[in-house]
KOLGU-474327 format. One line per 5 residues: number of its first residue (from 1); their letters; for each residue x, y, z of N, C-alpha, C. Coordinates in pm, whole numbers. Each point is the difference from the previous one (the first is absolute). Example, Ala and Ser with C-alpha at 12.3 -4.5 7.8 and 13.67 -1.06 7.14 Angstrom:
2
1	as	1319,-569,780,-89,119,0,90,120,0; -35,105,-72,82,119,6,-77,109,73 .
This chain:
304
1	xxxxx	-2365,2575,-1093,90,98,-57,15,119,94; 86,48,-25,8,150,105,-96,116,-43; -53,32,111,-57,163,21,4,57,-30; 171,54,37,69,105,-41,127,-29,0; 66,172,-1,181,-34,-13,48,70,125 .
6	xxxxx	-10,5,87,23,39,133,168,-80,36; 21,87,39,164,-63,45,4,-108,73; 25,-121,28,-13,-113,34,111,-32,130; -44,-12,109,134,-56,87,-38,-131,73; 149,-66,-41,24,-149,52,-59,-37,147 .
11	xxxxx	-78,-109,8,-33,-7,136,149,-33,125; -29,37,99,131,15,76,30,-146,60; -91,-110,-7,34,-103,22,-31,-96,-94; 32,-69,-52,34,-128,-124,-25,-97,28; -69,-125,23,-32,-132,47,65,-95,-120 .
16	xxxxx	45,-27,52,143,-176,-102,-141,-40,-88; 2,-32,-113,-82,-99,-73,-24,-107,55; -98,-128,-5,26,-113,44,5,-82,-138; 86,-106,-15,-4,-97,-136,-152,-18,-11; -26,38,-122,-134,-67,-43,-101,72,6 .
21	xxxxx	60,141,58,-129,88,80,-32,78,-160; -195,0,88,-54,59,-143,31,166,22; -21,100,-113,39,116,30,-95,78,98; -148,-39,-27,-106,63,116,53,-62,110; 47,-107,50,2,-57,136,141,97,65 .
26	xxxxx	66,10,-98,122,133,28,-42,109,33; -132,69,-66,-2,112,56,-83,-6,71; -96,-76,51,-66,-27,75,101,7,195; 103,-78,-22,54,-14,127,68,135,27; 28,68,-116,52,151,56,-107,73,63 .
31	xxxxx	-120,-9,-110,-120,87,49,-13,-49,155; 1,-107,39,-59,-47,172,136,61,107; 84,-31,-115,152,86,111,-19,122,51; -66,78,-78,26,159,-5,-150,39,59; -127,-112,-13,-134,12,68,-82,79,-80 .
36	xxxxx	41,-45,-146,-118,73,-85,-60,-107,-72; -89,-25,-112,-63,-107,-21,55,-3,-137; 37,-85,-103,86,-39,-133,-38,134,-88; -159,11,-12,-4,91,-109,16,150,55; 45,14,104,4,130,18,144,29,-17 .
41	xxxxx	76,-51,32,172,-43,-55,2,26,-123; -94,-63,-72,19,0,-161,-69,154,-21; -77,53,81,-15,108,-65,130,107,48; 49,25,97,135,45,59,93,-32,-137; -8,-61,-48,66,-49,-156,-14,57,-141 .
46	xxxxx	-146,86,47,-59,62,-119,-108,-104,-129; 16,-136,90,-48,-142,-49,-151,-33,-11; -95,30,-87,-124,2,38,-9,-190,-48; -85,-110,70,-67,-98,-54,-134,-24,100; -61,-85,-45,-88,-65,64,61,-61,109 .
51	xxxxx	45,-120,-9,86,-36,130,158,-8,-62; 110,-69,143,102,-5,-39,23,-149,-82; -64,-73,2,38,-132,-37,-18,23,-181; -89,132,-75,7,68,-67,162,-61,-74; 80,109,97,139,-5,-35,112,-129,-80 .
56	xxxxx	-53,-139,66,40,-103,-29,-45,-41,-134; -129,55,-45,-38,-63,-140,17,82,-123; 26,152,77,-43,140,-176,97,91,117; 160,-13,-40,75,157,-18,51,45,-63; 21,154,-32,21,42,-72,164,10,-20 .
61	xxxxx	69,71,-85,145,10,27,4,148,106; -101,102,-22,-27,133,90,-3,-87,127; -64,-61,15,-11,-64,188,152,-66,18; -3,-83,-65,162,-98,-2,84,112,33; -19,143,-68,177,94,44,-85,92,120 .
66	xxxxx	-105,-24,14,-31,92,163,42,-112,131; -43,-87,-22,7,-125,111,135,5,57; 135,-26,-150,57,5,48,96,99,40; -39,82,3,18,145,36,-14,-4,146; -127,-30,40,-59,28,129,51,-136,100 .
71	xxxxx	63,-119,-54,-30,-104,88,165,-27,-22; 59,104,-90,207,-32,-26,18,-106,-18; -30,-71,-118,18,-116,-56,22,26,-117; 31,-110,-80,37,0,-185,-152,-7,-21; -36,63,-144,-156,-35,-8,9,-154,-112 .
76	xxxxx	113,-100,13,-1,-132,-31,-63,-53,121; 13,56,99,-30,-68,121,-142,-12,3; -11,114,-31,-203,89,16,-38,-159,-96; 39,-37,-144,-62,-39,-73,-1,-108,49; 101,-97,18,-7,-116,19,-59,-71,157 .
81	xxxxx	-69,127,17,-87,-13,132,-161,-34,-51; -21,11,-115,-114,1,-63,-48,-103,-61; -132,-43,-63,-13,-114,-22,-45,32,-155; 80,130,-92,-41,16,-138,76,0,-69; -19,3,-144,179,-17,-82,-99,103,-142 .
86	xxxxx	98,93,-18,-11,93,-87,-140,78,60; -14,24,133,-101,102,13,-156,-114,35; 26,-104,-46,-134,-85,16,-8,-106,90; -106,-52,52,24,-144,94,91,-124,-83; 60,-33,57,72,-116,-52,-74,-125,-68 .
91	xxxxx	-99,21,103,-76,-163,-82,-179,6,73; -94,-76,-29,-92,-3,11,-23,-58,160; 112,-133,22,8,-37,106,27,69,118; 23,118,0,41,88,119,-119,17,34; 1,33,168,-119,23,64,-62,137,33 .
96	xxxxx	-62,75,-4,-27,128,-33,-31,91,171; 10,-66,82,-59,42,166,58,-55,81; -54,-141,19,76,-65,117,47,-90,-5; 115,-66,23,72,-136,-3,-49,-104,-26; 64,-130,-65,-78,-89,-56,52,-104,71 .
101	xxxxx	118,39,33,31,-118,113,109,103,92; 19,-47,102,150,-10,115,76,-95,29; 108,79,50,164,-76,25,-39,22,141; -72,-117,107,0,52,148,113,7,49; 120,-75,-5,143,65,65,21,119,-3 .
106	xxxxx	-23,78,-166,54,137,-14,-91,54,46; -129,-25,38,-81,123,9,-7,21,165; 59,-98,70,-19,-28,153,132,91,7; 105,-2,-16,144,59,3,2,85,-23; -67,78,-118,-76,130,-20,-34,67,112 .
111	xxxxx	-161,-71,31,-78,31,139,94,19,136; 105,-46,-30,29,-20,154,120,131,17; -34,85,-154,136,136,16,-94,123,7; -29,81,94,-105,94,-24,53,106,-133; 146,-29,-95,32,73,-88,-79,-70,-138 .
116	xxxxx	31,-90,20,-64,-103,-146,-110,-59,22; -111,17,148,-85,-54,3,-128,50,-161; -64,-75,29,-73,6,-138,23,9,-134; 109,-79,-41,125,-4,-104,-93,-97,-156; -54,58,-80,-28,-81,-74,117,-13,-107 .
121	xxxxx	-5,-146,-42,135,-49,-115,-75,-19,-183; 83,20,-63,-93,-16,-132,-51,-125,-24; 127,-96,54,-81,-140,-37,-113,-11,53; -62,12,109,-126,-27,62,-100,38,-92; 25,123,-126,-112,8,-68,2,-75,-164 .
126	xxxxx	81,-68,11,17,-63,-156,-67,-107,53; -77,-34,-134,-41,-117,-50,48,-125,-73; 158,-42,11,88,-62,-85,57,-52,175; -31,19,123,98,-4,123,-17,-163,51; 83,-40,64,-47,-158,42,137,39,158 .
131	xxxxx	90,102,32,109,-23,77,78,182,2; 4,11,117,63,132,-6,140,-15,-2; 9,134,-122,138,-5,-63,69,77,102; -10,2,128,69,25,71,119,-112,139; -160,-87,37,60,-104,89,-20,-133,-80 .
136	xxxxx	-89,22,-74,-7,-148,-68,-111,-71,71; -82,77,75,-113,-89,81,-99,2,-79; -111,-121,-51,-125,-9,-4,-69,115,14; -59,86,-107,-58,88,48,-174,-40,37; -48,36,77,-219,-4,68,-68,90,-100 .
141	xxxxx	-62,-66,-22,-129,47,-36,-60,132,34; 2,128,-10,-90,103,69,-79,51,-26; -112,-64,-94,-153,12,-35,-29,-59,114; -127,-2,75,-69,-68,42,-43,-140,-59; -62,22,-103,-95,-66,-127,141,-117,-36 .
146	xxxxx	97,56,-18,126,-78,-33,7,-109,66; -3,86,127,42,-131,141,-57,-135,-1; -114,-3,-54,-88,-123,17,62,-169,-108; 80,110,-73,76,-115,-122,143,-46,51; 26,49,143,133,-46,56,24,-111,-26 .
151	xxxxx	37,-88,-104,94,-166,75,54,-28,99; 17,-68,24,163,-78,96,72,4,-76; 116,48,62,122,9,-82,91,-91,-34; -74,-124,78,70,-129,28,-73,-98,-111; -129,77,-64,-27,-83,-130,95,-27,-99 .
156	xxxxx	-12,-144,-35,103,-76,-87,15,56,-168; -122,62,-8,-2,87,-139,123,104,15; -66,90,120,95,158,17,139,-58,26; 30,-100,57,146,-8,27,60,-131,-107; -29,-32,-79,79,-87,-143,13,164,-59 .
161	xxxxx	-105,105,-37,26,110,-59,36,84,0; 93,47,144,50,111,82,104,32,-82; 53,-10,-74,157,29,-41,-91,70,-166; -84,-62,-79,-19,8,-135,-84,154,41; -98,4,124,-64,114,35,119,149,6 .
166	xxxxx	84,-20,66,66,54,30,83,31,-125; 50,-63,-93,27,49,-138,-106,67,-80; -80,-23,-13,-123,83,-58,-16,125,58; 18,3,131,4,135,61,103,87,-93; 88,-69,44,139,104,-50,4,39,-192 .
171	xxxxx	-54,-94,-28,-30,21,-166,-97,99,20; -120,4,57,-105,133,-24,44,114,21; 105,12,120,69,86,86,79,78,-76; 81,-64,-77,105,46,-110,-111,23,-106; -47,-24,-77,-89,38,-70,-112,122,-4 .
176	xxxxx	-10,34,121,-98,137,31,105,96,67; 108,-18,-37,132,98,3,31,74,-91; -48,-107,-117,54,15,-152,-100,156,-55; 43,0,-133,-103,88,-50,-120,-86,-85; -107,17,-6,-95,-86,-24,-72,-44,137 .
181	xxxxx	40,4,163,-88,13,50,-61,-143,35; 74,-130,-36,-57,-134,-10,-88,-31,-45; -102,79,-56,-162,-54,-29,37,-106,-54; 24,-80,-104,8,-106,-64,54,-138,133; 74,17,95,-12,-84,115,-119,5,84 .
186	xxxxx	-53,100,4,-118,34,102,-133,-71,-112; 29,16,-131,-110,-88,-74,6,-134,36; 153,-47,28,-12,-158,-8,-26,-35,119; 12,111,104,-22,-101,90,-191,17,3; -62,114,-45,-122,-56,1,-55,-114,-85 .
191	xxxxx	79,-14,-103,-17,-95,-87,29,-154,40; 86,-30,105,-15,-132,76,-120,-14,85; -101,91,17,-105,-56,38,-106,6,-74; 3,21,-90,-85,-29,-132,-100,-132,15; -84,-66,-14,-25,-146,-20,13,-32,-89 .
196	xxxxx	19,-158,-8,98,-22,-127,-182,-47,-96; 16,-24,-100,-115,-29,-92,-41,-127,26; -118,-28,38,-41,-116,15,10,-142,-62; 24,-98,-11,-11,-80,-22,-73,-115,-14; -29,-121,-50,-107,-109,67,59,-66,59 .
201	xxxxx	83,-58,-1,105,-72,122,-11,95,145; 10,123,-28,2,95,137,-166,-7,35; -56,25,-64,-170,28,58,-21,-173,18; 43,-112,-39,-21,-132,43,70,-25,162; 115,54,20,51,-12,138,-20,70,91 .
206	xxxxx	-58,126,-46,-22,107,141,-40,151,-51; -112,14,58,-75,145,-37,73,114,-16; 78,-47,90,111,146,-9,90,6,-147; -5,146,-31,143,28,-152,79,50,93; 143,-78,15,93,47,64,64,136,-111 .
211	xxxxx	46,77,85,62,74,-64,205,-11,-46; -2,120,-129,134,-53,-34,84,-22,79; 45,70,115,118,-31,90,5,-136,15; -98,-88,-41,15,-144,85,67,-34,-122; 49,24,-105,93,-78,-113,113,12,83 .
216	xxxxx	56,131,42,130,38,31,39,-30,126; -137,-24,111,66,6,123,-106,-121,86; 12,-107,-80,-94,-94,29,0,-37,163; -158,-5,78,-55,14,84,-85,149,31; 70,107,-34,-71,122,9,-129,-42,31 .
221	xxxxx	-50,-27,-96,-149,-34,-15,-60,-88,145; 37,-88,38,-19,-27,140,17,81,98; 115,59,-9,50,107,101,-114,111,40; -54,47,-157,-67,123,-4,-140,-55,71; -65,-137,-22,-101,-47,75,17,14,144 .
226	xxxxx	121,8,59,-12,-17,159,20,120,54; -8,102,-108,-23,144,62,-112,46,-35; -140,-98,37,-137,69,-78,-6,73,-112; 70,-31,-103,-8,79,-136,-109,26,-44; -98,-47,20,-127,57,-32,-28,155,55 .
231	xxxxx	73,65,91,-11,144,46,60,88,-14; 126,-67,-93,127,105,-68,-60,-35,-178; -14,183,-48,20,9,-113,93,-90,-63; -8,-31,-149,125,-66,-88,127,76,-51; -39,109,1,116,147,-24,-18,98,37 .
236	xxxxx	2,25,150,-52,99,68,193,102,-32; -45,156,45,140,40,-66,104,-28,105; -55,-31,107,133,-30,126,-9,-94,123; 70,-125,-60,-90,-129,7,65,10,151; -80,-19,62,57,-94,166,178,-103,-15 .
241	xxxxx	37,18,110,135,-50,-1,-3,-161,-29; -71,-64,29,-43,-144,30,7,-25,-158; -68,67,-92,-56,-46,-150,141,127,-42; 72,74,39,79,63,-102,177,-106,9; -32,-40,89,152,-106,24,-22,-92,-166 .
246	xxxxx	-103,-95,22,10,-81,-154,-51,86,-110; -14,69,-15,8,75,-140,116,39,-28; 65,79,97,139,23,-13,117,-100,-18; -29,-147,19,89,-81,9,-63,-44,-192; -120,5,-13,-27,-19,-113,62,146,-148 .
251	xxxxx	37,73,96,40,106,-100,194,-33,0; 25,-47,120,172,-45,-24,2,-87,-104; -99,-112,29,29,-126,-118,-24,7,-143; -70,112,-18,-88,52,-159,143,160,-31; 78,12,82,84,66,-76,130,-84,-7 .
256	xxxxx	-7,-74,79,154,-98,-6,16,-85,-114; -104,-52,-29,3,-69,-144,-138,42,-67; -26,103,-103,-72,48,-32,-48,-122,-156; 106,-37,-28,7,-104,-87,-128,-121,5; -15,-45,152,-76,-93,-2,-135,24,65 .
261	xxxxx	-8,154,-11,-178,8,36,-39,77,-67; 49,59,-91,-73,95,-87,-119,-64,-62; -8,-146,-71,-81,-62,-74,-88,-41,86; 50,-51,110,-110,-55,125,-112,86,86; 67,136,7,-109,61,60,-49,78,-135 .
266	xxxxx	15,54,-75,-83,56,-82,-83,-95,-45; 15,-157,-30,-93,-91,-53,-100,-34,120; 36,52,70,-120,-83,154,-49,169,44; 7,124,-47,-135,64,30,-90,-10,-114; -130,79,39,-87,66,-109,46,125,-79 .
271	xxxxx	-22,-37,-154,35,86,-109,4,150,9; -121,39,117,-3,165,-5,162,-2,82; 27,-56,54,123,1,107,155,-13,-76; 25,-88,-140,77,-33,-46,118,133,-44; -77,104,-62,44,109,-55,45,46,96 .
276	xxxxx	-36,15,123,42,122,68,159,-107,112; -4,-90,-27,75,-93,83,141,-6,-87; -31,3,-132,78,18,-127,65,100,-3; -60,124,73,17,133,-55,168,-5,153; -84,-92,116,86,41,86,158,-38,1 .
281	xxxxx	-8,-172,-120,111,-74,34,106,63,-128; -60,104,-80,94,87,-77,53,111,82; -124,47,58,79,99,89,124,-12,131; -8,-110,48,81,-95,90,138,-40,-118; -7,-54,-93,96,-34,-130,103,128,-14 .
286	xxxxx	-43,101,76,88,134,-29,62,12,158; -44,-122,84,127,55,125,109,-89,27; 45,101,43,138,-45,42,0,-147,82; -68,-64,82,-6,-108,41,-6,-107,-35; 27,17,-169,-38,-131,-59,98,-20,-111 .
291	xxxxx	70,120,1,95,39,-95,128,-121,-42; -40,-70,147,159,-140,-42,-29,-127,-3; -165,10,-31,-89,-178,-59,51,-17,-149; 13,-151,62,33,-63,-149,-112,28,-88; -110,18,42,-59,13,-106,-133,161,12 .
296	xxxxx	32,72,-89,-53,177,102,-175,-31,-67; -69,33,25,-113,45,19,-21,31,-139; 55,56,-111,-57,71,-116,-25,-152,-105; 125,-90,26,-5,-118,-32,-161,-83,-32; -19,-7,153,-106,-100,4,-140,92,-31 .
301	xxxx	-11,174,29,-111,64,-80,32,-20,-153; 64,-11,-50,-48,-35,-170,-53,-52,-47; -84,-97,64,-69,-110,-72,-138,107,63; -9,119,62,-172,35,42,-23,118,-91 .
């Protein structure tokens, strides 16, 4: 928030937005233009935070009409530079520090402008990302810890599923736009890795309880073996790119016809799990994405 009320003047040079750019990575490249460091800019602003990346998750409407005051922009611009909706983070899946993955084209093309060098984009910090909504490239991994779950991209799983992944994206995408924030998508997709409830037929064929995604996106369950799954959590909050491609292809197919898995996956977890899976496919029953099935979602909850 501001300091004070000190008369405010526009900085004398303006740097173009870049598509996608987060709002700290904006003021960040002014601050290196002008050779001061982000938060000292922000204090020149009257802007006190901890850091600037601050800015992207908690602003105020007072900062929104100084910013754009100081940086001569619409303060629509200021907002939709941000990764919050009504003042709050958008979703749980956002990353709170540092990138969860990169677009190396954009970030090399970036690098290679000493104006936009060090350009961070919002997608890099969502947790819903599989492809930058800019070039459309594959986005990397940029955990370390991540890296180790890389596939080949040339696996026969990832590429039968490339198109259903890529719809799931855009359903979460549109959905953490909305008001509500997606949680109820961000449940399901933790909820495709659920394990499904054991069986004796299953404990007769193999030690392993595959988990639910393997109803919806059969092989997963192999797939997830050839990325040492034994060293990735089951619902960690921001799964590696390798394991977020089939969940997401499992979240296209569980909203495209909601009709024919509602009964299937709620009957194949455990009971503490049922309610809250229930709770999600009502809350999903209220979006717009499903609005022109023959058969909607409130339908087939009546019988729970």
């Amino acid at each position: 928030m501001r300091s004070g009320h000190r008369q405010l003047r526009p900085l004398p040079v303006v740097l173009p937005p870049l598509a996608n750019e987060l709002l700290s990575s904006w003021i960040d490249r002014h601050a290196a233009f002008f050779g001061v460091t982000g938060l000292r800019l922000l204090r020149h602003c009257h802007i006190e935070v901890n850091s600037v990346r601050d800015l992207d998750l908690k602003l105020t409407r007072r900062d929104v009409g100084t910013l754009a005051e100081v940086l001569r922009c619409s303060p629509h611009l200021i907002r939709n530079m941000t990764q919050t909706h009504g003042g709050r983070v958008r979703s749980r899946l956002v990353a709170i520090t540092r990138p969860l993955q990169i677009c190396l084209p954009c970030s090399r093309r970036h690098d290679a402008n000493p104006v936009t060098r060090g350009a961070r984009l919002r997608s890099w910090m969502e947790g819903w990302r599989v492809s930058c909504p800019i070039c459309g490239t594959t986005l990397e991994d940029f955990r370390l810890y991540t890296r180790l779950f890389r596939a080949d991209p040339a696996d026969p799983l990832l590429v039968s599923i490339e198109g259903s992944a890529r719809d799931g994206e855009q359903i979460m995408d549109r959905a953490f736009r909305r008001r509500g924030a997606g949680s109820a998508h961000a449940v399901l997709m933790r909820s495709l890795l659920l394990p499904q409830v054991p069986r004796p037929r299953m404990a007769a064929a193999t030690a392993l309880v595959p988990r639910v995604l393997e109803l919806v996106v059969p092989g997963a369950e192999d797939f997830f073996q050839r990325l040492q799954s034994e060293n990735w959590p089951s619902s960690p909050r921001f799964l590696p790119l390798s394991v977020r491609i089939p969940v997401l292809a499992g979240v296209a197919r569980v909203v495209s016809l909601p009709e024919r898995w509602i009964d299937r996956l709620v009957g194949a977890v455990a009971p503490p799990h049922q309610a809250r899976l229930l709770h999600c496919y009502r809350a999903l029953s209220l979006s717009d994405h499903v609005g022109h099935r023959t058969l909607p979602y409130s339908q087939v909850l009546r019988q729970y």
